[in-house]
N, C-alpha and C positions, 0 to 999 in steps of 0.2 A: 449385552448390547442394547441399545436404547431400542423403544416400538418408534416408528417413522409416521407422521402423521403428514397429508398432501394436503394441500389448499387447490382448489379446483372450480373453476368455472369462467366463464366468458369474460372477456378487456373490460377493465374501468368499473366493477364491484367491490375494491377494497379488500383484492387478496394481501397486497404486500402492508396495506395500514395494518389487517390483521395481525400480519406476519410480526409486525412491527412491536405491536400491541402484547404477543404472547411471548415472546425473546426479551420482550422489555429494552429495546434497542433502535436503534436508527438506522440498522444495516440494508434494506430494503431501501431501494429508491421510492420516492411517491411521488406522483404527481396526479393533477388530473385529465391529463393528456389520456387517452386510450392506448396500450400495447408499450408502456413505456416497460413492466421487464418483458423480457427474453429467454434469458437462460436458467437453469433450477439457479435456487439460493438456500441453503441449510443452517437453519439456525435451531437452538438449541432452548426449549421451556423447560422454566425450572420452580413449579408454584410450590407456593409455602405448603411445607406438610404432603406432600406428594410427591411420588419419584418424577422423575425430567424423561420427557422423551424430543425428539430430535422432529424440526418442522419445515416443507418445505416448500417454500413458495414457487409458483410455477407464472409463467405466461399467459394469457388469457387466450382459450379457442376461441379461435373468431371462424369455424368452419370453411377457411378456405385452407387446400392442400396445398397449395403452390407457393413460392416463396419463402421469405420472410414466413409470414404467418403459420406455413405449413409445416417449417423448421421450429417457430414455437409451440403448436401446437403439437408436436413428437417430444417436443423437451415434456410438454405436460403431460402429455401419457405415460412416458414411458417412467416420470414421477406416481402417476398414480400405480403403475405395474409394481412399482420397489415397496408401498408404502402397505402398513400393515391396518391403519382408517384413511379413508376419504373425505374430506372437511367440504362437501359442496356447496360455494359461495353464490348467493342470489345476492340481487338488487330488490330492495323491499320499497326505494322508491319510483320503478321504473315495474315493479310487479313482473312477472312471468314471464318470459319471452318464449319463442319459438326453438329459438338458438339452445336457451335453459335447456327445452326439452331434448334438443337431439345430444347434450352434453350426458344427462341422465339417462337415458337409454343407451349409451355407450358405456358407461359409469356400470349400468344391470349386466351388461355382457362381459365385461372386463370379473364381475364375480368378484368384487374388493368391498368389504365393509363400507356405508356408505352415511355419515351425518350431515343432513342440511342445515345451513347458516345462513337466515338470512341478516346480511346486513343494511344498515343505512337506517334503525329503526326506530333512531333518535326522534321524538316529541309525533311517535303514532301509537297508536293503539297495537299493542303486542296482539290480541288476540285474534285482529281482523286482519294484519298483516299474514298470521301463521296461518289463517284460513284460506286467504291469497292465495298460497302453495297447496293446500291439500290436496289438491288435484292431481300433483307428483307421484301419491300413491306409498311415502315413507313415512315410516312409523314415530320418528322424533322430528324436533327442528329445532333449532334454536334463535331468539332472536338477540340480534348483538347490535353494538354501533361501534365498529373500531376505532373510529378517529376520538369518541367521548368515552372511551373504555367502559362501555353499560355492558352487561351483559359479561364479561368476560369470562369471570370468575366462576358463573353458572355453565358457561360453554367448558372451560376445562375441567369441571365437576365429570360431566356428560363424555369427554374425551377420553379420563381416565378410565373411567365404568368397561368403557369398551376395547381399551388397550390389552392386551396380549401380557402375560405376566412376563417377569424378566426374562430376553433370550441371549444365551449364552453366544459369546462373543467377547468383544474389544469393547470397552466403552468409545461415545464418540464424543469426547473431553477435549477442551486445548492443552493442549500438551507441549511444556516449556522448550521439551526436545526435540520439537519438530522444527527444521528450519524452513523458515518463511521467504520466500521467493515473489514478486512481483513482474511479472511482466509487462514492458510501460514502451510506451512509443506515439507517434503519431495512428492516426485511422490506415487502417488495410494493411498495415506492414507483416500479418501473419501471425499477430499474438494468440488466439483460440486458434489455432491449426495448431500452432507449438503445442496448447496446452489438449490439444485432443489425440495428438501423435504422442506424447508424451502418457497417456491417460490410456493410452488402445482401444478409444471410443468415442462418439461424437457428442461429450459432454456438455461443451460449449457449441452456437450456432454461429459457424464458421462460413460468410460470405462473400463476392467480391464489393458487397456493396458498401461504403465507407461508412464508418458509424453505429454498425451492426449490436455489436456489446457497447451496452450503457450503464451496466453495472460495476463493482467491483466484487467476481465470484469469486470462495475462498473455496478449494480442495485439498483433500487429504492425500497422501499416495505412499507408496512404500516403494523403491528402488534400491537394487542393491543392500540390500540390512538396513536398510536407513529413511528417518521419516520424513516427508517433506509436506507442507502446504504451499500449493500452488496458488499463485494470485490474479488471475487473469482483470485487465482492468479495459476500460474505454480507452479512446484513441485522446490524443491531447492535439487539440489546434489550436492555432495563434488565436490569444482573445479578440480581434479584431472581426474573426470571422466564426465567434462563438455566437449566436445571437437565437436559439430556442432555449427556453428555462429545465429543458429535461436535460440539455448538454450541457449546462452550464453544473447541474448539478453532477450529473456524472464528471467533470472535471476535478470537482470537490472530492468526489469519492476516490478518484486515482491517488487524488493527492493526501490524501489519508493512507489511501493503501502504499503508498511509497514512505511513510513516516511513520507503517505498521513492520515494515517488512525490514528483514536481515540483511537480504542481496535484491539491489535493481539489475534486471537483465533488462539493459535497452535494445528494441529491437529495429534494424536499419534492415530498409529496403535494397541492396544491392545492384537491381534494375535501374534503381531509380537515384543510386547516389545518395550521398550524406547532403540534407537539404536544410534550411536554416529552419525550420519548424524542430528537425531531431537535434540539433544543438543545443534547442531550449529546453525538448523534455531530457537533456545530459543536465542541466543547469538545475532543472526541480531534483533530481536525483543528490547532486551535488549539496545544494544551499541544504537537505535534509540530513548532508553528511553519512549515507546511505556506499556499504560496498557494490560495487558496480563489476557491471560484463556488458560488452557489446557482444549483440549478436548478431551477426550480418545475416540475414536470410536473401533466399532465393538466390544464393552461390551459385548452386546447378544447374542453370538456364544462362550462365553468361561463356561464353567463347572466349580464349584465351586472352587477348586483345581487350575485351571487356574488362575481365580480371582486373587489369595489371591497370591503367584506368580507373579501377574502382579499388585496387589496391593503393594507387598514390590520393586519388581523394580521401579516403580513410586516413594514412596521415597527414595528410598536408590541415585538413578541417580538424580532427580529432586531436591533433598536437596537445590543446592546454589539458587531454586527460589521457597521456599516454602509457600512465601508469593502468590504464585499464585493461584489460586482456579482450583481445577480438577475435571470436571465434566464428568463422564458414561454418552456416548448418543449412539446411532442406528442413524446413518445418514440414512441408508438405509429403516427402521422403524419408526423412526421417534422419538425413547424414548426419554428422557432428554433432548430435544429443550427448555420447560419449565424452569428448573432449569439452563441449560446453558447462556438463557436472563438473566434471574437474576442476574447467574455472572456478567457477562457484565456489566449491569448497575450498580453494587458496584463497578468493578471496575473503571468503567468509572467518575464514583462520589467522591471517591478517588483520581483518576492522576488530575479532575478538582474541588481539595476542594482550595478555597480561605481562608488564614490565616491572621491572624493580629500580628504584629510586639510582642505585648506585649504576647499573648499568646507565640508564639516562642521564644520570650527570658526566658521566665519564665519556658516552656519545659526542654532547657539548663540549666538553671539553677536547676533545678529537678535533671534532669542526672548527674552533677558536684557533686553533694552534695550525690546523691547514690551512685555515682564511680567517684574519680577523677582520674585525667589523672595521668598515670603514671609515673616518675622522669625516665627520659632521659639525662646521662652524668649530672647526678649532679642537675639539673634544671625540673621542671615540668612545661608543657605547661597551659598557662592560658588562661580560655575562655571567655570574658567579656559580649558581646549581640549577638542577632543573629536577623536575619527580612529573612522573605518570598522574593523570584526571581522570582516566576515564576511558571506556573504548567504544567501539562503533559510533564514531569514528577513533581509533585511537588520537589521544587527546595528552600533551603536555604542557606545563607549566614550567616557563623560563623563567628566574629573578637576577635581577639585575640591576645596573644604575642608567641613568640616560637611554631608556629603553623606545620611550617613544620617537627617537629620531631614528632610530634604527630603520635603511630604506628598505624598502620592499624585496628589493632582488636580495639584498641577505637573508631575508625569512625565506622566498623561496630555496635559497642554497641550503639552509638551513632543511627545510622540509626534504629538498632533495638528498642531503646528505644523511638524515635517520632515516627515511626509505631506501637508500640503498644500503646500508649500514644492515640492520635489520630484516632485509628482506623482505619489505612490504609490497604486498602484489592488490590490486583492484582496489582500494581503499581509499578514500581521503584521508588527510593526516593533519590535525589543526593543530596550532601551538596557542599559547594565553603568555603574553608577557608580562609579568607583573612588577613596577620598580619599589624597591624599599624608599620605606619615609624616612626625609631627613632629621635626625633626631633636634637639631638643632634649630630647626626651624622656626619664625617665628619668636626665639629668646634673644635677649640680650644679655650679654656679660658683663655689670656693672664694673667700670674701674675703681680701682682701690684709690687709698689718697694719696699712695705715694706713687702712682700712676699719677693720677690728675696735676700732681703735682712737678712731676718728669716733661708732661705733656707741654704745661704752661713755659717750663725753662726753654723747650726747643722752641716753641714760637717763638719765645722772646730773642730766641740768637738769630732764625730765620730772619725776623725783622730788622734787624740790626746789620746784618750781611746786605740790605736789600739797599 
């Protein structure tokens, strides 16, 4: 098992540039907002000629208990309690705070291996910025600039020295066989409740207040034999009413996370109705071609009358993805976690079902012969074979003549007839129509002379008739 190294100290020093800088990745949000993460983040360094140990960026203590802040501030302890070093982040152009100090005196009590870092120490003098700190009372420091990677290389020197030899365990690798899950929805609908009920701990920092998670967290879990990564993402609002640059970025990140992941679970409010905001994040799901679950939360707080209400807006709004599976859970409770995996892996078994060319031609040819294509200007489109492209989404290739007339509602019959055919459940299903070239195109068949010569006699009779 890898040693776990924490990134630790007060909002707005440059833990996640770090973060950024030793993973060699852009998985970390950055800004220069103060308190932009929240929740841990786990990434993974891997320096040339050195084993890799696993790193974890945390929130910045801003020393208030209460809220928000005091919700991040637990995330980063309780990163420094797992972690086997402490990467104590300073501001080397803001010098020593007060704040610093009651972080390091918590840091002494907690009894965790401890390396200072100060960063930001791009175009100072190293030796009078280190002296800046000596007052802290520890025995190393390091001086770094993450955002111009100086120092890096010397800071991971210093990190290995003090790592822990191998310990026996699981490596913490990506693993091909994990399947990856997203959880995507508009703000508050209950995404980190799902994934902390899910998790049997307060992993993520679960609040009523909209907006809370602004990352996209990846986790690891085992359930039932089987491995999963969890993808806990931000909330998606109408870009109209996106208007901070730390939101806009966590948007970016969802949507990577939804064009990372296996299966979207979207998750709908059920208090609150299918609203036109969750329609959209059904449409970033869709356009990425992504297996899909709805999950309605908060079922267990509506009275029967609500239900039935909130079961006819589900399909009357949900119609163009009914091929989706909607599953009643309690994020908060915990109900229908059971039946919601289940989804999951029909759907996921579905967007990854491998076909063989002769069944899918034979498909089309089923459908052709229950409904043929409709006569467009005189002419009706022909479909000759068709063969498998590709899965998640699964993906076929139709050939044929006069393809592009072909209307719309026959491609959907079309889709709907090899999804019912095949049994595809939560999936989207794309088709690619491709028409063959006319060989002929573009030539002319010169006539012979005793054509030209035939050609001539008929006019000459046509004229003479006239």
């Amino acid at each position: 098992m890898m040693p776990v190294v924490a990134l630790v100290g007060r909002p707005n020093v440059g833990k996640s540039t770090l973060f950024n800088a030793l993973t060699r990745s852009r998985d970390a949000l950055v800004h220069d907002q103060p308190g932009v993460t929240r929740d841990r983040h786990y990434g993974i360094c891997r320096p040339e000629g050195g084993r890799a140990f696993s790193v974890v960026d945390t929130g910045g203590i801003a020393g208030d208990e209460e809220g928000l802040s005091g919700a991040t501030s637990r995330q980063a302890r309780q990163a420094a309690a797992e972690a086997d070093l402490v990467l104590f982040i300073t501001d080397a152009r803001e010098g020593a705070s007060a704040l610093d100090a009651e972080i390091l005196a918590w840091l002494r009590r907690s009894a965790r291996p401890v390396l200072l870092v100060v960063n930001k120490s791009e175009g100072l003098n190293v030796q009078t910025v280190l002296a800046e700190f000596a007052h802290f009372g520890l025995a190393d420091a390091v001086a770094v600039s993450s955002a111009h990677r100086q120092g890096i290389d010397d800071l991971i020197d210093e990190v290995l020295e003090r790592l822990p030899e191998e310990l026996p365990g699981p490596e913490v690798e990506d693993d091909p066989g994990r399947l990856r899950i997203a959880f995507i929805g508009r703000p508050n609908v209950g995404k980190s409740t799902l994934v902390n009920r899910l998790l049997g701990e307060e992993r993520m920092i679960a609040s009523d207040v909209p907006g809370t998670t602004r990352d996209s967290v990846a986790i690891d879990m085992e359930r039932d034999g089987r491995s999963y990564r969890l993808i806990d993402t931000a909330g998606l609002r109408r870009r109209a009413r996106v208007e901070e640059a730390v939101e806009k970025f966590s948007v970016v990140k969802t949507l990577q996370a939804i064009e990372r992941c296996q299966v979207a679970v979207v998750m709908v409010d059920a208090s609150e109705g299918v609203t036109d905001q969750d329609v959209s994040v059904l449409g970033y799901a869709l356009d990425a071609g992504r297996a899909l679950v709805v999950a309605v939360n908060k079922w267990d707080g509506l009275d029967d009358y609500q239900r039935s209400q909130a079961q006819a807006m589900l399909e009357r709004k949900l119609a163009f993805v009914e091929w989706a599976e909607k599953v009643r859970i309690s994020a908060l409770h915990g109900s229908g976690l059971r039946e919601l995996f289940a989804a999951i892996h029909r759907a996921h078994a579905s967007a990854t079902r491998e076909f063989g060319t002769a069944e899918v031609t034979r498909a089309m040819e089923v459908a052709v012969q229950s409904t043929a294509p409709p006569s467009v200007g005189g002419h009706a489109s022909k479909l000759r074979f068709a063969h498998p492209a590709g899965t998640n989404p699964p993906t076929f290739v139709i050939h044929g003549n006069r393809l592009r007339v072909l209307p719309d509602s026959y491609r959907r019959y079309l889709e709907n007839f090899f999804r019912k055919r095949f049994k595809l459940v939560g999936t989207p299903v794309r088709f690619i129509f491709k028409e063959g070239d006319n060989p002929y195109e573009g030539k002319r068949n010169p006539l012979t002379e005793r054509q030209v010569a035939r050609k001539r006699r008929l006019l000459r009779h046509v004229k003479r008739r006239r």
